[in-house]
PDB file of the backbone (N, CA, C, O) and the ligand in Angstrom, with CONECT records:
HET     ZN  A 101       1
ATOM      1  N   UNK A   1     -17.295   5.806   1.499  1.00  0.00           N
ATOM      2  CA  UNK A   1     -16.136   4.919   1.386  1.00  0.00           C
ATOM      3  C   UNK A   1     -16.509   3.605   0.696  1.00  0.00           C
ATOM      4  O   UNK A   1     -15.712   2.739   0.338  1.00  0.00           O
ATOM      5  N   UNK A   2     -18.013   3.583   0.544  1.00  0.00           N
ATOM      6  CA  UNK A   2     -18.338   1.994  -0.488  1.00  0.00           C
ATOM      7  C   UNK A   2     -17.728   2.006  -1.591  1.00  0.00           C
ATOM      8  O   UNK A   2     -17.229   0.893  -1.760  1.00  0.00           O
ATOM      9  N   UNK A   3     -17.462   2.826  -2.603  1.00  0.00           N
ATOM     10  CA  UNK A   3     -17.177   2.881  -3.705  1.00  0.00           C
ATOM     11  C   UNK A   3     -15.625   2.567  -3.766  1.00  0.00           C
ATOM     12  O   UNK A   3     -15.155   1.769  -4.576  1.00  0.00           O
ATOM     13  N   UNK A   4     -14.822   3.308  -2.781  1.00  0.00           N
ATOM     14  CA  UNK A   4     -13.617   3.046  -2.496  1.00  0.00           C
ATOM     15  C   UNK A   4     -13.272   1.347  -2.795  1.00  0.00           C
ATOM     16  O   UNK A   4     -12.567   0.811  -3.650  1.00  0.00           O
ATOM     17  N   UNK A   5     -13.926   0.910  -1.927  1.00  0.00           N
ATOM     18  CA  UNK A   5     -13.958  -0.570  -1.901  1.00  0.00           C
ATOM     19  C   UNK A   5     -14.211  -1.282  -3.278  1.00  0.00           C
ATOM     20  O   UNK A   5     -13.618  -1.966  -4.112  1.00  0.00           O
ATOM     21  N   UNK A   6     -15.224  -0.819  -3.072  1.00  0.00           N
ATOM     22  CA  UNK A   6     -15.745  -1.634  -4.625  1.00  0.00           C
ATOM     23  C   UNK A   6     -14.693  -1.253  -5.877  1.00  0.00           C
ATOM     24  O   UNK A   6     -14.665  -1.870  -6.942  1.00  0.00           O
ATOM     25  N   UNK A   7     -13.840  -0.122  -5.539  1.00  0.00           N
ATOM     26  CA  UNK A   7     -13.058   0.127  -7.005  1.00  0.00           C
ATOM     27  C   UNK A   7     -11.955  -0.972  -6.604  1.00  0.00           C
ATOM     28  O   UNK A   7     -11.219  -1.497  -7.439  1.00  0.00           O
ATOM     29  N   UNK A   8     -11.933  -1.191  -5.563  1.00  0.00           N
ATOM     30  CA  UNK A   8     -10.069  -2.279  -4.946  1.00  0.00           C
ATOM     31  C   UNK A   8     -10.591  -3.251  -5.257  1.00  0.00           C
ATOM     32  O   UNK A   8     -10.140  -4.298  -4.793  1.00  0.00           O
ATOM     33  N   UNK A   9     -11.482  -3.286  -5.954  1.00  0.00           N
ATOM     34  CA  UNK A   9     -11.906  -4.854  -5.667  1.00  0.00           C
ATOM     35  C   UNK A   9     -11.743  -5.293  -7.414  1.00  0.00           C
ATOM     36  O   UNK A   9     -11.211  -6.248  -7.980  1.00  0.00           O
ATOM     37  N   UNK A  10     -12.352  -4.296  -7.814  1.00  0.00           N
ATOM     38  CA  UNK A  10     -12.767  -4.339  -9.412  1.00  0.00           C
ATOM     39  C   UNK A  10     -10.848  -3.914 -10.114  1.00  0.00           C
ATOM     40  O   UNK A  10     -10.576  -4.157 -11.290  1.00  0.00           O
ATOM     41  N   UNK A  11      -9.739  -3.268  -9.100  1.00  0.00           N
ATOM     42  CA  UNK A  11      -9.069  -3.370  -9.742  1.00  0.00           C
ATOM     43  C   UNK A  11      -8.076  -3.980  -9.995  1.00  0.00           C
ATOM     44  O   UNK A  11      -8.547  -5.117  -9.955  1.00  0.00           O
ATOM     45  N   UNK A  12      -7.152  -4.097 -10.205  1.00  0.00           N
ATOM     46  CA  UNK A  12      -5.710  -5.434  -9.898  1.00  0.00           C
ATOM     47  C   UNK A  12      -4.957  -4.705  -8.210  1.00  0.00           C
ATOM     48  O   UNK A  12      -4.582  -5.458  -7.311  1.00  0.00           O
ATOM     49  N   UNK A  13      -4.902  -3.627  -8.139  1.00  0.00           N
ATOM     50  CA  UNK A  13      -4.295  -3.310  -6.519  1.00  0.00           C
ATOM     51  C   UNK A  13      -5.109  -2.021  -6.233  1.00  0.00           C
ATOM     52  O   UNK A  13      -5.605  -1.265  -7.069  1.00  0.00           O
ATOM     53  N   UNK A  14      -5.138  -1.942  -5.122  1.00  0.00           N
ATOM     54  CA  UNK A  14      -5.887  -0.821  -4.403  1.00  0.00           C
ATOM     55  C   UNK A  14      -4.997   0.099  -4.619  1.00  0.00           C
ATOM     56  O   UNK A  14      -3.804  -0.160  -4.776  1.00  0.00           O
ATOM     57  N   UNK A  15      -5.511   1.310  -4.648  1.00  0.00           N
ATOM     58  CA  UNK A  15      -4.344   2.668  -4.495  1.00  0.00           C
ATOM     59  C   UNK A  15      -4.642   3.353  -3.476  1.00  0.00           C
ATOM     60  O   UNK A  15      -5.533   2.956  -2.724  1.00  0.00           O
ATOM     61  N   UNK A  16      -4.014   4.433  -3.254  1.00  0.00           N
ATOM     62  CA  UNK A  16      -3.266   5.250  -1.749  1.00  0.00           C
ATOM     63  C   UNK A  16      -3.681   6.610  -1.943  1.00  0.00           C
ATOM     64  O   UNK A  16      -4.141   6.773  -3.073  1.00  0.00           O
ATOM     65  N   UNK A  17      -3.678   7.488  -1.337  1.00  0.00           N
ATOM     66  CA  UNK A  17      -3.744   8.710  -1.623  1.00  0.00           C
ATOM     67  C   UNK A  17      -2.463   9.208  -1.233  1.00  0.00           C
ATOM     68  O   UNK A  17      -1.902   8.418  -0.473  1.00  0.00           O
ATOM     69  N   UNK A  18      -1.631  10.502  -1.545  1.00  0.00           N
ATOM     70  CA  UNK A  18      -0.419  10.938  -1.626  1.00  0.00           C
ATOM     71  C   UNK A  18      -0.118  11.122   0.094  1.00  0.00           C
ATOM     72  O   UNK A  18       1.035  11.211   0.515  1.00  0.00           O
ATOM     73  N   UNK A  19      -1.117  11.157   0.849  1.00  0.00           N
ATOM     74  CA  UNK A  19      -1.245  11.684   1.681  1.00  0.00           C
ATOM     75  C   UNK A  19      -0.992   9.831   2.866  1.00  0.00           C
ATOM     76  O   UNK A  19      -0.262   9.473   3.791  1.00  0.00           O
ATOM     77  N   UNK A  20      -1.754   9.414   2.296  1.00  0.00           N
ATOM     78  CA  UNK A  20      -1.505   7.622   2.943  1.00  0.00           C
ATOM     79  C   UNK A  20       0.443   7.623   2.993  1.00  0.00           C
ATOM     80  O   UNK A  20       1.270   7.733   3.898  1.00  0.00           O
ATOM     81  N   UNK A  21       0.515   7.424   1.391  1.00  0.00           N
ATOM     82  CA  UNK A  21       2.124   7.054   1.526  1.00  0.00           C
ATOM     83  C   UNK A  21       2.999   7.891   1.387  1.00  0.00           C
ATOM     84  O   UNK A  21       3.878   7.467   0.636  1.00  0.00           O
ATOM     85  N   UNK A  22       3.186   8.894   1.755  1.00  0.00           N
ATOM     86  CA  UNK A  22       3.730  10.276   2.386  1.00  0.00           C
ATOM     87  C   UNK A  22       3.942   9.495   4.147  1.00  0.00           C
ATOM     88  O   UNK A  22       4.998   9.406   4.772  1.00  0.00           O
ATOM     89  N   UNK A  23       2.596   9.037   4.569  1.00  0.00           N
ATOM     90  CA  UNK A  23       2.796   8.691   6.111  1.00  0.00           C
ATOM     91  C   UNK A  23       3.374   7.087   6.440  1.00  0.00           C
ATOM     92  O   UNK A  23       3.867   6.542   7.428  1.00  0.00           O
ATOM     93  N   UNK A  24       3.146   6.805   5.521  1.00  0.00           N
ATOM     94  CA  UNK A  24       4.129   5.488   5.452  1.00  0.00           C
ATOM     95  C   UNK A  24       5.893   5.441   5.145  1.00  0.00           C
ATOM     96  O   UNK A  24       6.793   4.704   5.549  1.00  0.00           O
ATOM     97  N   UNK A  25       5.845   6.589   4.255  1.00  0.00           N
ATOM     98  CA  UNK A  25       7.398   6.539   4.257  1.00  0.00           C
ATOM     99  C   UNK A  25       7.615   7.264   5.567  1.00  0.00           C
ATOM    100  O   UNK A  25       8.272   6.618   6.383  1.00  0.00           O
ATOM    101  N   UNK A  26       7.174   8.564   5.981  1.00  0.00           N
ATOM    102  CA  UNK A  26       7.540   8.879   7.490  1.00  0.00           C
ATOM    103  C   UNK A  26       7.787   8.092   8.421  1.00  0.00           C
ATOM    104  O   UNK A  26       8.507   8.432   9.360  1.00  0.00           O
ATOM    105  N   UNK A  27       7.088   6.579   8.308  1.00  0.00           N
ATOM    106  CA  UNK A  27       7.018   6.293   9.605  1.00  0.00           C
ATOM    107  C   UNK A  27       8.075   4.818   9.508  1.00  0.00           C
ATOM    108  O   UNK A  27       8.353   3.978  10.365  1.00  0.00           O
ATOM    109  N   UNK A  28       8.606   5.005   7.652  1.00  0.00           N
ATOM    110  CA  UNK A  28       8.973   3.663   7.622  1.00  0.00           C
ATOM    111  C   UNK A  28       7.816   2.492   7.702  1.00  0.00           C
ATOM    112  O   UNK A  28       7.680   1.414   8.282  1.00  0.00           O
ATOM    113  N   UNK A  29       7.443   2.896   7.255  1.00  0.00           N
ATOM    114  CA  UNK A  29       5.765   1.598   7.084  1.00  0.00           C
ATOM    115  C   UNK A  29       5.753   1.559   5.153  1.00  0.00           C
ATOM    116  O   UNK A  29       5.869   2.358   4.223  1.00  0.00           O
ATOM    117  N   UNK A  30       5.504  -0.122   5.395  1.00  0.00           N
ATOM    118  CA  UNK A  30       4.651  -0.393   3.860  1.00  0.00           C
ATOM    119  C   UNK A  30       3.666  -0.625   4.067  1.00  0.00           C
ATOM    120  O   UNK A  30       3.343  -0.991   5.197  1.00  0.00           O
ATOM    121  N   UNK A  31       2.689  -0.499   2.964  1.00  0.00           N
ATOM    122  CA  UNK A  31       1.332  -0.630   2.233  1.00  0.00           C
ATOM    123  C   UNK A  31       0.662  -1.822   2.075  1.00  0.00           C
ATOM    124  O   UNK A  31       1.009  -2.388   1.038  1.00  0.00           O
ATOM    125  N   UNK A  32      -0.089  -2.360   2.651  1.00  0.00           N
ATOM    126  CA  UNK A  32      -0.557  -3.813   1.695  1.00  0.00           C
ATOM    127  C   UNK A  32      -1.716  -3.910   0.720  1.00  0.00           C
ATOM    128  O   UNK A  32      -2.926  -3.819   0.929  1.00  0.00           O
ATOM    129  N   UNK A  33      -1.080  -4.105  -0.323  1.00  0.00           N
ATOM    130  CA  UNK A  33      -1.977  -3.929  -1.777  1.00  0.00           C
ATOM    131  C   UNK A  33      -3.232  -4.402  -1.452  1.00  0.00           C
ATOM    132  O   UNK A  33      -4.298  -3.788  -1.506  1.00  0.00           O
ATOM    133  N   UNK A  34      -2.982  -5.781  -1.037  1.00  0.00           N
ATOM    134  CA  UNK A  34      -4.601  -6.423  -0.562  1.00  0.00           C
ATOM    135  C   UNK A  34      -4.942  -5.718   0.391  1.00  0.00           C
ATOM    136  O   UNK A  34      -5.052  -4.664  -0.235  1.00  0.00           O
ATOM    137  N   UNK A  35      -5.187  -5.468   1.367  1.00  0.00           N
ATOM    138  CA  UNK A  35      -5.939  -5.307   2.535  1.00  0.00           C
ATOM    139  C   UNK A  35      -5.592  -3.782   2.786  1.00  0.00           C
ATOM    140  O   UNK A  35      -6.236  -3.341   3.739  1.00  0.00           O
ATOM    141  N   UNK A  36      -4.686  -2.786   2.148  1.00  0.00           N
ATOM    142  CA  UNK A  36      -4.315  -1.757   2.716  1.00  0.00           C
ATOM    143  C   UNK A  36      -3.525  -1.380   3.994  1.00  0.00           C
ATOM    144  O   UNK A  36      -3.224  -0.296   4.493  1.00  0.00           O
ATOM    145  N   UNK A  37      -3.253  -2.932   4.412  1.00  0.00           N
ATOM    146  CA  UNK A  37      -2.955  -2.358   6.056  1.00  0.00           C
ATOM    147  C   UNK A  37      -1.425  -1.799   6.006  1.00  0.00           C
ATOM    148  O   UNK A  37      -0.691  -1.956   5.030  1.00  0.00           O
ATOM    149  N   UNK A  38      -0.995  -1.016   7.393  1.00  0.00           N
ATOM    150  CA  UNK A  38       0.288  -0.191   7.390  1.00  0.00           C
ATOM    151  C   UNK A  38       0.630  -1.901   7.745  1.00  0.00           C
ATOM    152  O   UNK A  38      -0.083  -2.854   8.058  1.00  0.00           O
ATOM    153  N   UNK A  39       2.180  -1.705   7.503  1.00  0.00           N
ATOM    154  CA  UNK A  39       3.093  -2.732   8.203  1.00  0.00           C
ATOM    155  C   UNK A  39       4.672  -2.054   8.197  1.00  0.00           C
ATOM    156  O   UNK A  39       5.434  -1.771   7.272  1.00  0.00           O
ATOM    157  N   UNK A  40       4.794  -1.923   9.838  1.00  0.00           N
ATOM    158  CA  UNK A  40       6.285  -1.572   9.788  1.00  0.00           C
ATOM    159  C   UNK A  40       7.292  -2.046   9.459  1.00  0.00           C
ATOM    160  O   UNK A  40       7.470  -3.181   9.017  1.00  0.00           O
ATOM    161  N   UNK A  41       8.454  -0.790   9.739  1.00  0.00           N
ATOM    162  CA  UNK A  41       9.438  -1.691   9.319  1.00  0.00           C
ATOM    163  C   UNK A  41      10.103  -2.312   7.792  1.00  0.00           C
ATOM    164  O   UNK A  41      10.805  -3.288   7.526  1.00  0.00           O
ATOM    165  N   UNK A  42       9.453  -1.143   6.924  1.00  0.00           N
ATOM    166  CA  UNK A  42       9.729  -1.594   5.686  1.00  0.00           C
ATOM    167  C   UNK A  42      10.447  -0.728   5.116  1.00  0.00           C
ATOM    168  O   UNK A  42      10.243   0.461   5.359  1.00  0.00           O
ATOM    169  N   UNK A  43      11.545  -1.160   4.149  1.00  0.00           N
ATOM    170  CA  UNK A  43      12.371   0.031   3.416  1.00  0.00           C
ATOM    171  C   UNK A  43      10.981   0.819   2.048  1.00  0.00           C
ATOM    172  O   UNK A  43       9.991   0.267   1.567  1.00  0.00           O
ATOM    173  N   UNK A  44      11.435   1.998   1.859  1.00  0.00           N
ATOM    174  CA  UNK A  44      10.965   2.795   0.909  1.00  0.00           C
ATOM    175  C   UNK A  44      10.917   1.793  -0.333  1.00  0.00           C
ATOM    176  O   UNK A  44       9.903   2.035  -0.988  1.00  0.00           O
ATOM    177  N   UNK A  45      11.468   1.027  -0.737  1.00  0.00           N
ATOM    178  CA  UNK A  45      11.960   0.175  -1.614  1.00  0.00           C
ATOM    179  C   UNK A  45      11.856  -1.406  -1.678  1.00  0.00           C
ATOM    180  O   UNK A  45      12.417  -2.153  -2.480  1.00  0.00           O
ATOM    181  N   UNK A  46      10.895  -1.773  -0.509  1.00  0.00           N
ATOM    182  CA  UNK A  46      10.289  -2.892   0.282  1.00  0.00           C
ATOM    183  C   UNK A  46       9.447  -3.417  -1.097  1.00  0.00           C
ATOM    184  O   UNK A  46       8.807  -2.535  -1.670  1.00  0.00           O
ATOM    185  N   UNK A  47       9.408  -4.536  -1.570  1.00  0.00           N
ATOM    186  CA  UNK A  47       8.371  -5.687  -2.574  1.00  0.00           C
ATOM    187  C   UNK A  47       7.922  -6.869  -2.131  1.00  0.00           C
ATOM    188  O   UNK A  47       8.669  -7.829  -2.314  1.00  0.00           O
ATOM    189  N   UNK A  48       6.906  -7.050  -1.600  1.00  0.00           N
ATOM    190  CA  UNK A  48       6.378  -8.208  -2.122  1.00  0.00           C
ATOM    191  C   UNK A  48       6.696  -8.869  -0.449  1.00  0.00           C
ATOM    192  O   UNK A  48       7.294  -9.919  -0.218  1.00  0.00           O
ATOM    193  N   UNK A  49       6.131  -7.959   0.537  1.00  0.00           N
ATOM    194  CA  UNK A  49       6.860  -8.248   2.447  1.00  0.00           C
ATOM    195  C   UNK A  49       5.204  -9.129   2.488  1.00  0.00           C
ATOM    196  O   UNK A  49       4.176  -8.853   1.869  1.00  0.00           O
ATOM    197  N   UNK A  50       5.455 -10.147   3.384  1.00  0.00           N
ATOM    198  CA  UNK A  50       4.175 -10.433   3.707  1.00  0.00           C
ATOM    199  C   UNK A  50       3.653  -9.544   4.744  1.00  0.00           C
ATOM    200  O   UNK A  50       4.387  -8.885   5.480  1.00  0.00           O
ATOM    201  N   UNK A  51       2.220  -9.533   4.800  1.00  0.00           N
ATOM    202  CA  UNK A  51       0.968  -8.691   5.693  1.00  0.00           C
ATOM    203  C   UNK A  51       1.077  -9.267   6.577  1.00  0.00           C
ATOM    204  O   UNK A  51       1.381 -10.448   6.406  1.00  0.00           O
ATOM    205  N   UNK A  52       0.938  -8.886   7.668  1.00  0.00           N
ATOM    206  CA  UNK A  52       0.772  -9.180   8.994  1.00  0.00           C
ATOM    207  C   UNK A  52      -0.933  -9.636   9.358  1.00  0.00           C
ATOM    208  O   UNK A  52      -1.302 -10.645   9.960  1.00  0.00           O
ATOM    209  N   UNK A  53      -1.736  -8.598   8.810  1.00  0.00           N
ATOM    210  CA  UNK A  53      -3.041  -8.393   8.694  1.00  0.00           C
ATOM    211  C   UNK A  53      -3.629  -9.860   7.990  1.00  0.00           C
ATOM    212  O   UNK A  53      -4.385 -10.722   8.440  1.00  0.00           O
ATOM    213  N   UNK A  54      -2.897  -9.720   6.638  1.00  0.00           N
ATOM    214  CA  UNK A  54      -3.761 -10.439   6.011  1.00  0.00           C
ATOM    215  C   UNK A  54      -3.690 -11.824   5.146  1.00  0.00           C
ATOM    216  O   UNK A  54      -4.541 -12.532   4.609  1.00  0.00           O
ATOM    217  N   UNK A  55      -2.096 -11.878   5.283  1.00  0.00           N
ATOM    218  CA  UNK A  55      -0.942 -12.399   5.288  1.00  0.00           C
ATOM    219  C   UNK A  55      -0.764 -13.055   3.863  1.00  0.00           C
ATOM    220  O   UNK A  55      -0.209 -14.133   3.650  1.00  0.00           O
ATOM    221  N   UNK A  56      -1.255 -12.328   3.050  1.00  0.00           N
ATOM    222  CA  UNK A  56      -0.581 -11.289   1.307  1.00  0.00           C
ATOM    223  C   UNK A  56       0.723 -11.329   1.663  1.00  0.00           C
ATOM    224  O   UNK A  56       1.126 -11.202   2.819  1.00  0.00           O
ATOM    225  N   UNK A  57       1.527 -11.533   0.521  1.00  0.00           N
ATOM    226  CA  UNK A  57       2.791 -11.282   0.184  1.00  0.00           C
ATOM    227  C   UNK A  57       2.566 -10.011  -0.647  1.00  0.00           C
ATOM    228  O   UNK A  57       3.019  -9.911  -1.788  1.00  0.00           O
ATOM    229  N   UNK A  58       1.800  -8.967  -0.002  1.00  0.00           N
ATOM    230  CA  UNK A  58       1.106  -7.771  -0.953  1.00  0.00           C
ATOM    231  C   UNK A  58       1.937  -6.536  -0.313  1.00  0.00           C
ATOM    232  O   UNK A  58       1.457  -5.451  -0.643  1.00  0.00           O
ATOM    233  N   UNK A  59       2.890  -6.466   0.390  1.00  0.00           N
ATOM    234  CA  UNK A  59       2.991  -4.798   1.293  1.00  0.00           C
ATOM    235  C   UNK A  59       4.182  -4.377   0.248  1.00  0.00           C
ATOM    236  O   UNK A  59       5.049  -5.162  -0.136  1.00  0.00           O
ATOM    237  N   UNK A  60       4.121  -3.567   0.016  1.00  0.00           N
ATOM    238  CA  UNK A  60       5.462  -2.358  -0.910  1.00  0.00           C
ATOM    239  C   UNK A  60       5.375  -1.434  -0.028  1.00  0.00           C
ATOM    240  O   UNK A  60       4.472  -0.932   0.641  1.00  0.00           O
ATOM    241  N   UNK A  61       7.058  -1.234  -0.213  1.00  0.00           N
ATOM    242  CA  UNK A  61       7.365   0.315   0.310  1.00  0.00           C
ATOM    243  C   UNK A  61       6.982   1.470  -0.027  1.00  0.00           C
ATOM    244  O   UNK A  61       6.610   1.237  -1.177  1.00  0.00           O
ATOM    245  N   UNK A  62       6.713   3.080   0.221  1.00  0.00           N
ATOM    246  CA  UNK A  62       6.648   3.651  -0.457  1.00  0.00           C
ATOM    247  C   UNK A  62       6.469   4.318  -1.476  1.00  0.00           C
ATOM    248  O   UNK A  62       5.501   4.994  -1.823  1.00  0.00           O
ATOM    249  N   UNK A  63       7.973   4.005  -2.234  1.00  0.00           N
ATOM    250  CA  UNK A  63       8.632   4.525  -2.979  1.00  0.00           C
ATOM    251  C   UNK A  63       8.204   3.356  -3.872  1.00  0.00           C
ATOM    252  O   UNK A  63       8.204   3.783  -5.026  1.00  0.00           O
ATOM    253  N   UNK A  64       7.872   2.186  -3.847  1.00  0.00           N
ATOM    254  CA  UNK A  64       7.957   1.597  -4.828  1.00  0.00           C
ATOM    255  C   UNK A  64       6.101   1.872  -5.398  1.00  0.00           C
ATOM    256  O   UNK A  64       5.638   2.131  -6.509  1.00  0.00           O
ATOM    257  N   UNK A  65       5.551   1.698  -4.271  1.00  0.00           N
ATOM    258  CA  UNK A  65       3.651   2.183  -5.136  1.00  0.00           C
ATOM    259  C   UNK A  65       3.711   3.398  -5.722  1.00  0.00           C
ATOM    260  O   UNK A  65       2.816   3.663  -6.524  1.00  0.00           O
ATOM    261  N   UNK A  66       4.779   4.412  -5.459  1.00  0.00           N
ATOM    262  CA  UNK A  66       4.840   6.054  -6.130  1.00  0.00           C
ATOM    263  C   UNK A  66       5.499   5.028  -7.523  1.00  0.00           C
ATOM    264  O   UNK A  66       4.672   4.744  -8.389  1.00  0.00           O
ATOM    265  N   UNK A  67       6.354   4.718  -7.631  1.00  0.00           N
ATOM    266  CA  UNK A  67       6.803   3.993  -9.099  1.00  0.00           C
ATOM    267  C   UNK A  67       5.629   3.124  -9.836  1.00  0.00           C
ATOM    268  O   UNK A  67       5.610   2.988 -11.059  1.00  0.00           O
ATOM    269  N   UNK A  68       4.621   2.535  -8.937  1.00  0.00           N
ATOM    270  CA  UNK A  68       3.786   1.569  -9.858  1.00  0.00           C
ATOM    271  C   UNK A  68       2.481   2.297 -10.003  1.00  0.00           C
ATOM    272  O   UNK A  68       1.399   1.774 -10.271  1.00  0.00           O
ATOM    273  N   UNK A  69       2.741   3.676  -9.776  1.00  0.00           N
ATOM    274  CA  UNK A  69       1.553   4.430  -9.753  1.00  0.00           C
ATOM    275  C   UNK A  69       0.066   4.353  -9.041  1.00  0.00           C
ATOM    276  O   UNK A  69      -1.015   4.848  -9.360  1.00  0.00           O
ATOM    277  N   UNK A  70       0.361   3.753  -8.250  1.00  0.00           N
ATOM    278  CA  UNK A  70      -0.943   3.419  -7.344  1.00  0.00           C
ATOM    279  C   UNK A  70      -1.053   4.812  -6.457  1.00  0.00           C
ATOM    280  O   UNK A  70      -1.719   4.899  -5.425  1.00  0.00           O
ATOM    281  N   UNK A  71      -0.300   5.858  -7.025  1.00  0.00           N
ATOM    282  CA  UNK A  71      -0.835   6.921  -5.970  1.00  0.00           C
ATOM    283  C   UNK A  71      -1.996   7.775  -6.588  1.00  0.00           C
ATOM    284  O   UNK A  71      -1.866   8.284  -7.701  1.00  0.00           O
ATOM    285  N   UNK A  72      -2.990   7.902  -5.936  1.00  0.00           N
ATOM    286  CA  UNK A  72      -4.555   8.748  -7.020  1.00  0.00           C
ATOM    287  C   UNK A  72      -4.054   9.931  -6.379  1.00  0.00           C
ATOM    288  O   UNK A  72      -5.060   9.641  -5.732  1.00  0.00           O
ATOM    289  N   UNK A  73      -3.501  11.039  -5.856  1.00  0.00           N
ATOM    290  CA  UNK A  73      -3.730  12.339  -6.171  1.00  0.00           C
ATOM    291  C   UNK A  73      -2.670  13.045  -6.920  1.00  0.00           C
ATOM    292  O   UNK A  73      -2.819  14.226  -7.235  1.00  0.00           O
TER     293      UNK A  73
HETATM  294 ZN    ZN A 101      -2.849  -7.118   3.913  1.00  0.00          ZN2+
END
């Protein structure tokens, strides 16, 4: 998982696997670009929610990281 890291770091946003935000839209959870963390409570269509975690104005819904392509599989 080092490399993982080291690529979020080296890139402008971390990405997800299909399988991450697949379980985020299930659960109604966004993403936080910075830090990765879940945060509920977000529409599929959620931009720019602040982190709870990390407190980034970084969490997207869903549906919107499947649009900005941050999904790797
Ligand atoms: Zn965060």
């Amino acid at each position: 998982m080092a490399s993982v890291t080291k690529a979020a770091r080296a890139a402008k946003y971390r990405t997800f696997t299909l399988a991450q935000i697949q379980e985020a839209d299930a659960m109604e959870c966004g993403l936080c670009l910075a830090c990765g963390a879940l945060r509920d409570c977000c529409e599929p269509d959620a931009r720019r929610y602040r982190c709870e975690e990390c407190n980034e104005n970084q969490v997207y819904g869903a549906n919107e990281i499947m649009m900005m392509g941050l999904c790797t599989d």
